[in-house]
DRENMI-491239 format. One record per residue: residue number from 1; x, y, z of N, C-alpha, C in turn. Coordinates in steps of 0.02 Angstrom, whole numbers, plus 32768, in hexadecimal, padded with zeros to 4 digits. Atoms other than C-alpha are relative to their C-alpha. Last residue first. Layout:
REM residues N
@seq NUM, n.east X, n.north Y, n.up Z, ca.east X, ca.north Y, ca.up Z, c.east X, c.north Y, c.up Z
...
REM end
This chain:
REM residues 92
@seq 92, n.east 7FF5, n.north 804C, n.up 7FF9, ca.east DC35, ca.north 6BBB, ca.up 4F59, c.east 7FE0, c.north 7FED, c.up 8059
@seq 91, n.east 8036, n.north 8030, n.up 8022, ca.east DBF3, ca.north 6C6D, ca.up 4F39, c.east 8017, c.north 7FBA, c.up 8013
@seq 90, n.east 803C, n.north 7FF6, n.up 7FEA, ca.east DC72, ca.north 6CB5, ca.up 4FBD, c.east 7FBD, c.north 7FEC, c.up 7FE0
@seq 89, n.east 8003, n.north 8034, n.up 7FBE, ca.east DD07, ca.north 6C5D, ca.up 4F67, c.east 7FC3, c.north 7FFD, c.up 802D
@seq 88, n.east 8009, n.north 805E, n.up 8019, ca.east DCC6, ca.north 6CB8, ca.up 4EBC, c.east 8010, c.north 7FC8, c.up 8035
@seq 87, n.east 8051, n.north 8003, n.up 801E, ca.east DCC6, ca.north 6D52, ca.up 4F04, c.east 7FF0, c.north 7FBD, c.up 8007
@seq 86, n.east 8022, n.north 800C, n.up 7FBB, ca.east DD74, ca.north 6D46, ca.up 4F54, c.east 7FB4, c.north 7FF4, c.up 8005
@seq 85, n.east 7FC7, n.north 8046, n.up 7FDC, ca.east DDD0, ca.north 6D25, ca.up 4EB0, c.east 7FC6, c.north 8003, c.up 8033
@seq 84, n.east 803C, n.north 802F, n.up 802F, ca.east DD53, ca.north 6DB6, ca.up 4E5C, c.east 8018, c.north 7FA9, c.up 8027
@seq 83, n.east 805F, n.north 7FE8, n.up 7FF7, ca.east DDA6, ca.north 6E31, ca.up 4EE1, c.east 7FC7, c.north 7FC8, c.up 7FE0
@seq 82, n.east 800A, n.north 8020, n.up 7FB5, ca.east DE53, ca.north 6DD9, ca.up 4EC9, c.east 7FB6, c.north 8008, c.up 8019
@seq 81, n.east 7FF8, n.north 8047, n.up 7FFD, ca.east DE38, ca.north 6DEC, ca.up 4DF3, c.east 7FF4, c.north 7FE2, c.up 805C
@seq 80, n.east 8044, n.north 8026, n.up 8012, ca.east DE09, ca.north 6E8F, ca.up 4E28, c.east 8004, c.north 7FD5, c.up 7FF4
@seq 79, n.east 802E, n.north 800E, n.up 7FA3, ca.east DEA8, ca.north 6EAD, ca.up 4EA4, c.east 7FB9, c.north 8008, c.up 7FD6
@seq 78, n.east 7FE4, n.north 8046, n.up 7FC0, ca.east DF1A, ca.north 6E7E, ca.up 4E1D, c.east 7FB6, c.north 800E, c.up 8026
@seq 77, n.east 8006, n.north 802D, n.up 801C, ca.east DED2, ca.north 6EF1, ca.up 4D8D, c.east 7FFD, c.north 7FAF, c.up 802B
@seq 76, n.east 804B, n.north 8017, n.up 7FFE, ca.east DED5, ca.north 6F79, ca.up 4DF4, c.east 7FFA, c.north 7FC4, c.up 7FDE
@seq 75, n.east 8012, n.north 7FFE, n.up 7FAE, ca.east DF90, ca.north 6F5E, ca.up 4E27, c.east 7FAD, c.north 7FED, c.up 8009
@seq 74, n.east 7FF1, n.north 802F, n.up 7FD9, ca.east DFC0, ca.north 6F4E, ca.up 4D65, c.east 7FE7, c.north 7FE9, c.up 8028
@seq 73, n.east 8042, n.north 8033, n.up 801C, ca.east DF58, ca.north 6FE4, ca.up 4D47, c.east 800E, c.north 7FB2, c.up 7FFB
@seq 72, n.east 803C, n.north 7FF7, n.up 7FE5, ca.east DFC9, ca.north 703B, ca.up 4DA7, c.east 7FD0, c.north 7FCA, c.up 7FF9
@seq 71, n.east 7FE2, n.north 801E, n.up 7FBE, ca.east E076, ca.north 6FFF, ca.up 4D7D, c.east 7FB2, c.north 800C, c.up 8016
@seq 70, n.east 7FEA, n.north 803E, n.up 8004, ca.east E040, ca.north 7020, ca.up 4CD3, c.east 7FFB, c.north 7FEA, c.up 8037
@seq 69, n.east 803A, n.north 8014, n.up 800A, ca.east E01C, ca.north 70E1, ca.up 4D03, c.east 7FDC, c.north 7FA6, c.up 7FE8
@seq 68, n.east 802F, n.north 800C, n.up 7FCB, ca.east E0B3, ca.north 70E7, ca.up 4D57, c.east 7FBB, c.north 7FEF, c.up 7FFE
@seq 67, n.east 7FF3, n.north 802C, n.up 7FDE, ca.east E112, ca.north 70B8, ca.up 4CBD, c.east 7FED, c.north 7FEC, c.up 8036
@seq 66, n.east 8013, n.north 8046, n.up 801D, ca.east E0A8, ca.north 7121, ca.up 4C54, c.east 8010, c.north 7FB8, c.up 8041
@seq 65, n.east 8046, n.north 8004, n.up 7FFE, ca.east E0D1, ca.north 71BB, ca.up 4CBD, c.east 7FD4, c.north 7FB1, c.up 7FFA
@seq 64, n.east 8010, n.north 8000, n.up 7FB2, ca.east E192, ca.north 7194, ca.up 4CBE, c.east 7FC0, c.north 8001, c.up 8020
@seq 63, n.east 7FF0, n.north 8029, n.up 800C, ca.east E19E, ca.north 7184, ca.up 4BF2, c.east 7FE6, c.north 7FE6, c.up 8053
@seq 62, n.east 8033, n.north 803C, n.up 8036, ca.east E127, ca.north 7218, ca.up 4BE4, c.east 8012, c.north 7FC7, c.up 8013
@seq 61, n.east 803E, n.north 7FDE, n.up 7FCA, ca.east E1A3, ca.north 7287, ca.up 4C71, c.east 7FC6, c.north 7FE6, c.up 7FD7
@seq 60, n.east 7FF6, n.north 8013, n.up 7FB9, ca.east E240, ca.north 7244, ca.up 4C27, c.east 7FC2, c.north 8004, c.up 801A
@seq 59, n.east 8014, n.north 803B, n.up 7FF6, ca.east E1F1, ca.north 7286, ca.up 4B79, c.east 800B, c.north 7FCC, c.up 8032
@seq 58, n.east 8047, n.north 8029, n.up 8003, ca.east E1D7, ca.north 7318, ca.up 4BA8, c.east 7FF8, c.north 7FCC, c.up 8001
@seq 57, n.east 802B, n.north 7FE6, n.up 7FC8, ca.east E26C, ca.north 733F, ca.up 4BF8, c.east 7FD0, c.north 7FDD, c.up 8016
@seq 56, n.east 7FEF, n.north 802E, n.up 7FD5, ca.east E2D3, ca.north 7308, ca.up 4B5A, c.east 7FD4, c.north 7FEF, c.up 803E
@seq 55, n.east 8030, n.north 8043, n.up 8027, ca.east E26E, ca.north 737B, ca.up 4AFF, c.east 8027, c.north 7FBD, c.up 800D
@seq 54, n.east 8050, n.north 7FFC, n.up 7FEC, ca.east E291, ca.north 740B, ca.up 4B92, c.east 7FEE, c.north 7FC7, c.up 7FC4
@seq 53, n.east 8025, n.north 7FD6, n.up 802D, ca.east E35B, ca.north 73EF, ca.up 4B84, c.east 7FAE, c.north 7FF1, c.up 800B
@seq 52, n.east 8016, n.north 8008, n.up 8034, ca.east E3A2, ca.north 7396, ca.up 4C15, c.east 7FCE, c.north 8029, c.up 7FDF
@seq 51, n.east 7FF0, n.north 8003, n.up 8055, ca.east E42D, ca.north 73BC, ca.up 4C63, c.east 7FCF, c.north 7FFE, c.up 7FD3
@seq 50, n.east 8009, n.north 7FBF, n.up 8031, ca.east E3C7, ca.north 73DD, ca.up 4D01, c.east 8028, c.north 800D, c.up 7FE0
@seq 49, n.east 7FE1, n.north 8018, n.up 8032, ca.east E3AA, ca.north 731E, ca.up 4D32, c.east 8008, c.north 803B, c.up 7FE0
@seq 48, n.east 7FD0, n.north 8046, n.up 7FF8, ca.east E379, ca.north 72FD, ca.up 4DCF, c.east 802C, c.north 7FFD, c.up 7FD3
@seq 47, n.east 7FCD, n.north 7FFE, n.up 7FD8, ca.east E328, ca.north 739B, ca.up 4DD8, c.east 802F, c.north 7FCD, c.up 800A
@seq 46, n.east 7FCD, n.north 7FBA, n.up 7FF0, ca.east E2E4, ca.north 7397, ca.up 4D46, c.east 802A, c.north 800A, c.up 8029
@seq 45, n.east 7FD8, n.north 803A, n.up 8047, ca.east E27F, ca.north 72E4, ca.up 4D52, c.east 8037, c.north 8039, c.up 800E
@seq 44, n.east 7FDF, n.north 8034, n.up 7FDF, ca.east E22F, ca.north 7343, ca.up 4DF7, c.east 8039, c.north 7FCB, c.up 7FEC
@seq 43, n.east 7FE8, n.north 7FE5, n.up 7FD4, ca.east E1F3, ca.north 73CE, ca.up 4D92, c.east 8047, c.north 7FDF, c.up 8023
@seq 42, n.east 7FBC, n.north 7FC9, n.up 8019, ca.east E1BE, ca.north 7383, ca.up 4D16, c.east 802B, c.north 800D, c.up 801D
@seq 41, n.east 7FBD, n.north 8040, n.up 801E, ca.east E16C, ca.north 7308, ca.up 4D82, c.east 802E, c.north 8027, c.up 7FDB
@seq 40, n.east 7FE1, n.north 801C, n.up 7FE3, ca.east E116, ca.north 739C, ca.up 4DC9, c.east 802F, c.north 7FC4, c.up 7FF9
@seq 39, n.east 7FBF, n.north 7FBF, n.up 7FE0, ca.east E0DF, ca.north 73F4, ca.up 4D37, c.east 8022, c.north 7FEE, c.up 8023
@seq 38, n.east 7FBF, n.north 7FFC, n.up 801A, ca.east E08C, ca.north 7352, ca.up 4D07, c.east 802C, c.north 802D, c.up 8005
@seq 37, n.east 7FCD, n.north 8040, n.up 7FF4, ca.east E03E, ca.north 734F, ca.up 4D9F, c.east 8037, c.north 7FFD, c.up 7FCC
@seq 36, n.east 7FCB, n.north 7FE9, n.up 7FB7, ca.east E001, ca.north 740B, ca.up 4D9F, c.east 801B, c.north 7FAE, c.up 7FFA
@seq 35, n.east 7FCB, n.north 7FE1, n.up 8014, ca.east DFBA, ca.north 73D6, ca.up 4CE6, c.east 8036, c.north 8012, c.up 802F
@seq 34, n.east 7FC4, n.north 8015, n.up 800D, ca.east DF53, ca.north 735F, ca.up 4D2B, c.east 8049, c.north 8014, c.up 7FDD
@seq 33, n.east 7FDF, n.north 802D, n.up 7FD2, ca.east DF0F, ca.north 73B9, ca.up 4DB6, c.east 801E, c.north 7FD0, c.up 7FCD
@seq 32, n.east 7FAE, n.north 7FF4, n.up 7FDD, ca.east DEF4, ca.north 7448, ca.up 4D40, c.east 8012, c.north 7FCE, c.up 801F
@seq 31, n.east 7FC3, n.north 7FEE, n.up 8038, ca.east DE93, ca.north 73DC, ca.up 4CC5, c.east 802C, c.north 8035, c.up 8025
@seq 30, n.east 7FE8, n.north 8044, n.up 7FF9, ca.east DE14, ca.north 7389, ca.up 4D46, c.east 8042, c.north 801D, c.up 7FD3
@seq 29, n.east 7FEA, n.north 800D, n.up 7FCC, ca.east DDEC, ca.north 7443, ca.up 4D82, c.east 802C, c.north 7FB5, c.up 7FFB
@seq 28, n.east 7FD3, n.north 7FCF, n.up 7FF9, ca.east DDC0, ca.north 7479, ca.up 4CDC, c.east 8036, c.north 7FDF, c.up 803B
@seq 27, n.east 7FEC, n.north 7FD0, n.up 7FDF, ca.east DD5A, ca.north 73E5, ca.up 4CBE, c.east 8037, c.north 8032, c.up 8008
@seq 26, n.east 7FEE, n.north 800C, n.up 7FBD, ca.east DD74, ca.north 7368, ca.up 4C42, c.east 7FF1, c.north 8041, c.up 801E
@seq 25, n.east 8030, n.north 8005, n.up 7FD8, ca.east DD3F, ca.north 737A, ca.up 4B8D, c.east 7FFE, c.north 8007, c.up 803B
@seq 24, n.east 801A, n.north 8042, n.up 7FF2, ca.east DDD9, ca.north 73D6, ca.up 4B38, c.east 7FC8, c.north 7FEF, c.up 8029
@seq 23, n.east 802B, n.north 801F, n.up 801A, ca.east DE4C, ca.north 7443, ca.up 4AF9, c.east 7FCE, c.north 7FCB, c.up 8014
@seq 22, n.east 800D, n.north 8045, n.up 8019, ca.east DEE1, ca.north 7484, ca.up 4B55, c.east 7FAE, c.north 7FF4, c.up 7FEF
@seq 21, n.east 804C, n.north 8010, n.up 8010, ca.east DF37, ca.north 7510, ca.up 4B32, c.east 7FE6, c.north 7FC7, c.up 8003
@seq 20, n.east 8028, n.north 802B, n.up 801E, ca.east DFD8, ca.north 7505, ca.up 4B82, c.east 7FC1, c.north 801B, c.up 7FF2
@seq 19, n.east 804C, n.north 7FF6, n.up 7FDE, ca.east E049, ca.north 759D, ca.up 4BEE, c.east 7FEB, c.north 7FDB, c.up 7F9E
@seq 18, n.east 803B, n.north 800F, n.up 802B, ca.east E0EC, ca.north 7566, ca.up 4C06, c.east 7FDF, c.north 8006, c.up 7FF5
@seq 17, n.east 8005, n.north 7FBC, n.up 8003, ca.east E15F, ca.north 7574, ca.up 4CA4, c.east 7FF6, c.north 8010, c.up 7FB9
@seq 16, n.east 7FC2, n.north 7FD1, n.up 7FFD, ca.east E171, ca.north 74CA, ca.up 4C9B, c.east 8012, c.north 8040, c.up 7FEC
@seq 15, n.east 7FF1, n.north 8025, n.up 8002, ca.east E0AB, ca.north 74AB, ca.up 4C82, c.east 8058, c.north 8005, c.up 7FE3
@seq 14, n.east 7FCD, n.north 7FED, n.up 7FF6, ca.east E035, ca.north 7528, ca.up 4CA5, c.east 8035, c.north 7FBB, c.up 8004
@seq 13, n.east 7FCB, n.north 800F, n.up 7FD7, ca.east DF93, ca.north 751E, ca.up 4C76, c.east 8048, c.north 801B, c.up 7FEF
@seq 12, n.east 7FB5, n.north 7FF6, n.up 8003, ca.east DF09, ca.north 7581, ca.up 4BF4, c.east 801A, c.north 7FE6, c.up 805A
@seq 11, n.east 8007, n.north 8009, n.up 7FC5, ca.east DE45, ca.north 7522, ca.up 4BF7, c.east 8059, c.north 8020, c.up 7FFB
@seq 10, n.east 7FB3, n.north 7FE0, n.up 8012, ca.east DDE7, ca.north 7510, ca.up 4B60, c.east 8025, c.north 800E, c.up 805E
@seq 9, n.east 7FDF, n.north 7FCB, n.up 7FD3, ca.east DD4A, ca.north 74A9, ca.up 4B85, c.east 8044, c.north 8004, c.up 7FED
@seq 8, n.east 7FBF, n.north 801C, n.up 7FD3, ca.east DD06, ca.north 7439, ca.up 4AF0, c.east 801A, c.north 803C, c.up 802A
@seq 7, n.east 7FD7, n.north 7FDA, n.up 8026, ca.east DC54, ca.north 743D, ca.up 4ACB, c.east 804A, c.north 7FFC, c.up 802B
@seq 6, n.east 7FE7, n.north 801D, n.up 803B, ca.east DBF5, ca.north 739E, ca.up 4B10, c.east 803B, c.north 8038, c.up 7FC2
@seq 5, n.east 7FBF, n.north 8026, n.up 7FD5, ca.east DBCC, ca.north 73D0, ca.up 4BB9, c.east 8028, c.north 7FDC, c.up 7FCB
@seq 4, n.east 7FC5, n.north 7FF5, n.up 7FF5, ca.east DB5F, ca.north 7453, ca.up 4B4C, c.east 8043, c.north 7FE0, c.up 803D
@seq 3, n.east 7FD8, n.north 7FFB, n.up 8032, ca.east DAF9, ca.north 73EC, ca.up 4AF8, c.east 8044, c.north 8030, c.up 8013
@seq 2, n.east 7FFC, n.north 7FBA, n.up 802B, ca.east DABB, ca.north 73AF, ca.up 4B92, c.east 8023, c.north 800E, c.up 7FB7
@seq 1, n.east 7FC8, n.north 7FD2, n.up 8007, ca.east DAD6, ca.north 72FA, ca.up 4BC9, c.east 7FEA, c.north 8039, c.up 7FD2
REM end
């Protein structure tokens, strides 16, 4: 690794009509696509719900992230245990 894949890329998004600085190692490209998601849950939380103030918003749209992201790694979690499950029948 270069020394320079190691400095941190700056990178301005958009995030409820918002514009972020964001900081950080990741690609440019990996940091709009996740910023367009969270824009989109925003979005999507919002419409369901446009009483609500933008630090309410947010945190709907953290609390809702997480929860899918749980539900995720849940799922992987299952189907490596099944993956290692099936291993281990095929060694026998």
């Amino acid at each position: 690794m270069s020394q320079s894949d190691k400095e941190p890329k700056r990178i301005t998004v958009e995030i409820n009509n918002r514009s972020y600085t964001i900081i950080g190692q990741e690609e440019p490209h990996h940091i709009r696509m996740v910023s367009n998601l969270v824009d989109q849950k925003m979005k999507e939380i919002y419409e369901a719900n446009p009483t609500l103030d933008v630090s309410k918003l947010a945190v709907l749209t953290a609390v809702n992230t997480m929860n899918e992201y749980i539900k995720l790694k849940e799922e992987c979690t299952e189907l490596i245990n099944y993956i290692e499950k099936i291993e281990k029948e095929e060694d026998n």
